[in-house]
DRENZA-325256 format. One line per 2 residues: number of its first residue (from 1); their letters; for each residue x, y, z of N, C-alpha, C. Coordinates in steps of 0.05 Angstrom, whole numbers. Atoms other than C-alpha are relative to their C-alpha. Layout:
N
NUM) a) X,Y,Z,X,Y,Z,X,Y,Z  ...
This chain:
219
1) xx) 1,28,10,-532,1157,-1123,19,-18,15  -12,25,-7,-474,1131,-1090,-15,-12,23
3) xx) 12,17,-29,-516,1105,-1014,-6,-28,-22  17,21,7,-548,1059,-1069,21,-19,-13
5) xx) -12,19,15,-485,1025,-1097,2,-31,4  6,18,-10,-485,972,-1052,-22,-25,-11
7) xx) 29,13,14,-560,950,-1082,6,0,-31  2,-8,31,-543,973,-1154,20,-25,-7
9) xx) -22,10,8,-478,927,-1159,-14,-45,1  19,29,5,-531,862,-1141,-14,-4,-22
11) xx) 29,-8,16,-576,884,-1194,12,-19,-24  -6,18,26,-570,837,-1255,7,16,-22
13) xx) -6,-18,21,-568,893,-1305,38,18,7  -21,-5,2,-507,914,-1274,25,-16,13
15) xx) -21,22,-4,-468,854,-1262,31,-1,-24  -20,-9,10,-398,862,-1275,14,20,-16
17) xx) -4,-30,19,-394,934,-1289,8,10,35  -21,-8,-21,-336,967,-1242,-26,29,23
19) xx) 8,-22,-12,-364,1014,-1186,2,27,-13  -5,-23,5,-331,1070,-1210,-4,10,-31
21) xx) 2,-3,26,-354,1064,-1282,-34,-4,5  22,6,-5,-423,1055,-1249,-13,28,6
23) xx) 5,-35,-1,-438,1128,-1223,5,14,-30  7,-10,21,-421,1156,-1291,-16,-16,-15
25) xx) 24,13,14,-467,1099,-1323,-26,12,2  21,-9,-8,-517,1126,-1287,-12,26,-3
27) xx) 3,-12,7,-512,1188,-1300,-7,11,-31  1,-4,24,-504,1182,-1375,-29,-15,-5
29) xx) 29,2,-1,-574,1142,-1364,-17,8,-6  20,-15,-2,-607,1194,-1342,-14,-18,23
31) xx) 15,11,-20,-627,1152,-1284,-17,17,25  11,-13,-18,-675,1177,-1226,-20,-10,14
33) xx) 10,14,-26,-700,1153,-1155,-24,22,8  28,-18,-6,-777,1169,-1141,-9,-24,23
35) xx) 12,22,-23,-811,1140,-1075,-29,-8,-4  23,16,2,-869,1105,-1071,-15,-13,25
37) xx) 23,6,-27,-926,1096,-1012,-5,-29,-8  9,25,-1,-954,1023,-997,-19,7,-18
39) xx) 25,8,20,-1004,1001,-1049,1,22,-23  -6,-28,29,-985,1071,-1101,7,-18,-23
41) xx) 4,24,32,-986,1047,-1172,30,20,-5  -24,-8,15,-916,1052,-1198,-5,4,-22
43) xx) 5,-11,24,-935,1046,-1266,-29,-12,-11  27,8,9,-1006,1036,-1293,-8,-11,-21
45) xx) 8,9,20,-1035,991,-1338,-9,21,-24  7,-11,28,-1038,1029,-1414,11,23,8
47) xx) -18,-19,0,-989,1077,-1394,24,-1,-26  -22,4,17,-930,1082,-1441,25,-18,13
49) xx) -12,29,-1,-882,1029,-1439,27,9,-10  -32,-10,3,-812,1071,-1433,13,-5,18
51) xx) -17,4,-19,-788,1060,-1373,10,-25,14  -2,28,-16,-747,1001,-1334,1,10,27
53) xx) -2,-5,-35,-749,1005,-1256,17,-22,15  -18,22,-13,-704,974,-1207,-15,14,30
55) xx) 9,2,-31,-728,955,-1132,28,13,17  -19,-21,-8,-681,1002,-1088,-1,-13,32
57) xx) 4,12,-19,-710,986,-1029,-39,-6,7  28,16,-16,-781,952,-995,-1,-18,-36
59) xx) 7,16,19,-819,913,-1061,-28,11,-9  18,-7,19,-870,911,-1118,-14,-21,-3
61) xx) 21,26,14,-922,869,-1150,-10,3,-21  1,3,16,-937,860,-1214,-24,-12,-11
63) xx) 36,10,-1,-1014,847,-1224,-12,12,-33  24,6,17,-1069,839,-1281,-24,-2,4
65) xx) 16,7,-3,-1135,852,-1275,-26,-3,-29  14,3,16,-1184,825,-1327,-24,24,-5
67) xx) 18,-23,-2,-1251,859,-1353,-15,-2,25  18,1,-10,-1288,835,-1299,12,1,31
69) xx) -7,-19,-29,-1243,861,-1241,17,-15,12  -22,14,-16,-1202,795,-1226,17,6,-5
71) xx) -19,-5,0,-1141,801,-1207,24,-15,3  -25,23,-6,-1072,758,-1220,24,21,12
73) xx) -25,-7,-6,-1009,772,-1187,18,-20,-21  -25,16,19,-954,755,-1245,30,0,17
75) xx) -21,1,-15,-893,767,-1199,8,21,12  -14,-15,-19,-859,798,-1135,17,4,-7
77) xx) -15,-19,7,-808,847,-1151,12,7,25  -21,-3,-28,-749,851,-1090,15,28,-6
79) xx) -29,-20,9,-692,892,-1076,15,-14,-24  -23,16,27,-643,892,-1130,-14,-10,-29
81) xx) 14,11,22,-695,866,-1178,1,16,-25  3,-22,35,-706,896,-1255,-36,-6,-3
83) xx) 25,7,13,-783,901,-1277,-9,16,-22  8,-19,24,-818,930,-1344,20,-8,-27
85) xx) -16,0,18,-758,909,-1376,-9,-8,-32  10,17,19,-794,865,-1429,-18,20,-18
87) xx) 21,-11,24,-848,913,-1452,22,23,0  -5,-31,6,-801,981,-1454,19,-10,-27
89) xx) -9,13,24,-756,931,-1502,-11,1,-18  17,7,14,-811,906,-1539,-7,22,-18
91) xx) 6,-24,13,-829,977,-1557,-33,3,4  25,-1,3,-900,970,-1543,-12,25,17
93) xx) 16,-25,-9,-949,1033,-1542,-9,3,34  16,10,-33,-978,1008,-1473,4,-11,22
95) xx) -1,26,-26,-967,971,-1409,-23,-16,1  28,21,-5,-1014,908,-1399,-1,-11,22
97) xx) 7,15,-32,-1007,905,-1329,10,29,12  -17,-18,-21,-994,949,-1264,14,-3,15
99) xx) -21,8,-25,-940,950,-1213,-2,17,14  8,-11,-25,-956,968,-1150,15,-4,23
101) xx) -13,9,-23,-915,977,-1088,-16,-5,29  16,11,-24,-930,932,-1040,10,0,26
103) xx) -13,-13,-30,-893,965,-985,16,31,-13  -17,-23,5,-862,1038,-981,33,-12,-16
105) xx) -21,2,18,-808,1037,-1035,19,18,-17  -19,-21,16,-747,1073,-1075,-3,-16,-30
107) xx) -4,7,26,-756,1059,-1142,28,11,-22  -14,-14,21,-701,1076,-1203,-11,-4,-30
109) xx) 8,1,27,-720,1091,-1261,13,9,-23  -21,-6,16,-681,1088,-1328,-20,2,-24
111) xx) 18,-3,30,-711,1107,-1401,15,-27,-16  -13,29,9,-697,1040,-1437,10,12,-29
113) xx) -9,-7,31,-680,1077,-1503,28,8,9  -27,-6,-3,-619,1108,-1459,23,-25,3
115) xx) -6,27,-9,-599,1036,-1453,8,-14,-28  -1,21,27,-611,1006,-1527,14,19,-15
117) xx) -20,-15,20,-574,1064,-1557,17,12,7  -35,2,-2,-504,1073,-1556,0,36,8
119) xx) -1,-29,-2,-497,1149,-1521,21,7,-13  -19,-14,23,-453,1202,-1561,27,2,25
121) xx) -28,-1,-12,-397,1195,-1502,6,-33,-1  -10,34,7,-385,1122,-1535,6,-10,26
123) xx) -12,3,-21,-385,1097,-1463,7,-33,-2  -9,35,1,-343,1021,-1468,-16,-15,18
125) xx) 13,26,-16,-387,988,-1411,-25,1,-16  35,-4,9,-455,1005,-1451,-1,-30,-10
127) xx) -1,16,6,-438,943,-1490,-16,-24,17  -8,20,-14,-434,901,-1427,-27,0,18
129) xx) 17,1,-18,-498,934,-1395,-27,-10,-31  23,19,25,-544,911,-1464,4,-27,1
131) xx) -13,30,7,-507,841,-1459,-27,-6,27  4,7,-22,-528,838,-1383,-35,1,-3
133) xx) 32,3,12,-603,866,-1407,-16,-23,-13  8,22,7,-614,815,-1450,0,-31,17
135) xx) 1,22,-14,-592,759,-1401,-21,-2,11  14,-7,-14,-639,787,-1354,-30,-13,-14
137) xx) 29,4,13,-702,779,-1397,6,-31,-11  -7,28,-2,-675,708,-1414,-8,-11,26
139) xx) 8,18,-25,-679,682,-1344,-30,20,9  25,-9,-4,-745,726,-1338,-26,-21,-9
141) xx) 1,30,9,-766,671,-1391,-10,-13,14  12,29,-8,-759,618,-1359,-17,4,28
143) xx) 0,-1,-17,-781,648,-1295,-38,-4,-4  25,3,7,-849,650,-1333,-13,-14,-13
145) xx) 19,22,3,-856,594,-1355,9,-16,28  2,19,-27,-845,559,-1282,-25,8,17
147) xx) 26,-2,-4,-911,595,-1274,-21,-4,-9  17,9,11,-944,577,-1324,-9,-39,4
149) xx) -2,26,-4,-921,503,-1299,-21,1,23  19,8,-27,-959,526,-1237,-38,9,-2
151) xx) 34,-3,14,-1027,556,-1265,-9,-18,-9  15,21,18,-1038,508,-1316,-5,-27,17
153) xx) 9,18,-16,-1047,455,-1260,-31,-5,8  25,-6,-1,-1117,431,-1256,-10,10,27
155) xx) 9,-9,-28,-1130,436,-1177,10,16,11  -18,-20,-13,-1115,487,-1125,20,-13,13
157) xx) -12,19,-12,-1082,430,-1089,26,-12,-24  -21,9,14,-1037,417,-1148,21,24,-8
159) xx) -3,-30,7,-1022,493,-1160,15,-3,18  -18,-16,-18,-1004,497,-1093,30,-9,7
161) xx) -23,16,-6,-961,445,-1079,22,3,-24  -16,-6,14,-922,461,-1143,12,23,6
163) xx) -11,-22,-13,-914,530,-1117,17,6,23  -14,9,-20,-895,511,-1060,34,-10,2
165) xx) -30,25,14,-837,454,-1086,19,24,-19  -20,-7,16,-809,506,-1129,13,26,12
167) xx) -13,-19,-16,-796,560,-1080,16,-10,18  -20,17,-15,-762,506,-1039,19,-2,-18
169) xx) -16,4,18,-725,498,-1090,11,16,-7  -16,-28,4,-709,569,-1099,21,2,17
171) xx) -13,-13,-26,-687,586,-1030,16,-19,11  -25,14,-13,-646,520,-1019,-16,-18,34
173) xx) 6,19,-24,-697,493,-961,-21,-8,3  32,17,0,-762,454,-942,-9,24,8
175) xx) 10,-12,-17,-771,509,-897,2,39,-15  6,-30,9,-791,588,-922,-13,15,6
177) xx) 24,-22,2,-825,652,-927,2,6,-29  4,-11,23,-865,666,-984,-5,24,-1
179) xx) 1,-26,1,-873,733,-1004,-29,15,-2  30,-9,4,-953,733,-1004,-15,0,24
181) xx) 11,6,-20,-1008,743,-958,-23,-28,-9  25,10,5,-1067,693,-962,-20,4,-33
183) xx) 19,-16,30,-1107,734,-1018,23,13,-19  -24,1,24,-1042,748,-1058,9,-22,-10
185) xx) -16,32,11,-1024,677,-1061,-23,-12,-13  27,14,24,-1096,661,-1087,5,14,-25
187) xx) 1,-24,23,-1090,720,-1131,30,-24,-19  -21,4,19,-1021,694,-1156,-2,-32,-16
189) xx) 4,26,3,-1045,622,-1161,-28,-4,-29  15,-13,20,-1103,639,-1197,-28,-10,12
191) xx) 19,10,-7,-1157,615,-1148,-12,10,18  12,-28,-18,-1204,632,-1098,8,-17,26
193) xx) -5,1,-34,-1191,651,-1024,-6,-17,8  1,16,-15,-1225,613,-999,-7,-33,-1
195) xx) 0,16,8,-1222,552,-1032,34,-17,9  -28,5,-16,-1139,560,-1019,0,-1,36
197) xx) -3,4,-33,-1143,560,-942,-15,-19,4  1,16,-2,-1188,502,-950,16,-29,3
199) xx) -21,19,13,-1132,460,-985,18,-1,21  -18,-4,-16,-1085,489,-938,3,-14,22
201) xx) 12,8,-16,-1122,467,-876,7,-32,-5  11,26,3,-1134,402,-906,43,-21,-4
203) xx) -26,14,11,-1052,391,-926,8,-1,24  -6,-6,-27,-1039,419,-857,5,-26,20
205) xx) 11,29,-14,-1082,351,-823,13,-16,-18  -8,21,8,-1053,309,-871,32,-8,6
207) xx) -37,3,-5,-977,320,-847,7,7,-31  -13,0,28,-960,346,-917,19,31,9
209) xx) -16,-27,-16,-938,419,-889,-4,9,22  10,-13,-19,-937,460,-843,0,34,7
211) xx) 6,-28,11,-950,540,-842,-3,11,24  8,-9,-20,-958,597,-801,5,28,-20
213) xx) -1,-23,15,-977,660,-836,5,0,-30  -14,7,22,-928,667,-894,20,-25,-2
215) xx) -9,33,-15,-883,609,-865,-11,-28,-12  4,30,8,-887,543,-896,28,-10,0
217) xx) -26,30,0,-848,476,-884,-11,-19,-11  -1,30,12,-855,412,-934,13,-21,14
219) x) -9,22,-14,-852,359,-895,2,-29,-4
């Protein structure tokens, strides 16, 4: 466990919990690192809903597909990231979505019950890593409703450009990479292919951005 402290000490769940009180955390966990092939389903829709995972290294995605086969992307999952957190809390029988790695990946995986209840070696940071849990799913929150600001937009052209404006806004510049291809960013938007590369095209000629791949500049 220690190669990964470096990544673990970014991780929101363990913000401000000492290195060296971090290896026995982990241990008293019960934590454990499983890899994961491009596109492999980390955890499957209506699976049981015990585990939290943290991005180690490459990334995830976090998808929904209805009865009739569409498919949303709810959110990209980085290094350092937390996902699942919400339903293994919640307690719910099921997962209602899958997470899929969308590149070769290290996953960690912790049992969320070793988490919400106090282990019998009374360990003093446990406190500090439930505090940090709960933050976590707070700014998860809001992170979902700044998508729901971008779905509920009537056009793809209003979707996008909101999507757009607010990852600028993430990353501090006009200028980015998003983390989708083409048919992930429809998927995540909630529209179709090729309706988005129309818009695109059309914002492209109008001087509104400018793109190249994943690459976009607000101009």
């Amino acid at each position: 466990m220690k190669k990964y402290l470096g990544i673990l000490k970014k991780c929101p769940l363990f913000d401000d919990i000492e290195e060296e009180n971090l290896i026995r955390m982990l241990g008293c966990l019960g934590a454990k690192v499983e890899l994961f092939d491009k596109k492999y389903t980390i955890f499957a829709e209506g699976a049981p809903a015990k585990y939290i995972g943290i991005v180690l290294s490459g990334s995830a995605q976090i998808i929904q597909v209805d009865y009739y086969g569409n498919r949303s992307i709810l959110s990209e999952v980085e290094q350092a990231e937390v996902f699942a957190e919400a339903f293994a809390c919640a307690g719910v029988e099921a997962l209602p979505v899958t997470v899929v790695a969308d590149e070769p990946c290290e996953i960690m995986l912790i049992n969320c019950s070793h988490i919400l209840n106090t282990c019998s070696n009374n360990c003093g940071f446990h406190q500090k890593l439930i505090f940090n849990l709960m933050q976590d799913l707070a700014k998860k929150t809001i992170m979902f409703h700044q998508r729901i600001e971008i779905t509920s937009k009537r056009t793809t052209r209003e979707k996008l450009l909101t999507y757009l404006s607010l990852r600028a806004k993430k990353v501090g510049s006009d200028s980015f990479d998003i983390p989708f291809d083409r048919q992930e960013l429809a998927d995540y938007l909630e529209v179709e292919r090729s309706g988005l590369s129309a818009e695109i095209s059309r914002l492209r000629a109008e001087g509104v951005i400018a793109c190249r791949k994943n690459h976009f500049e607000l101009l």
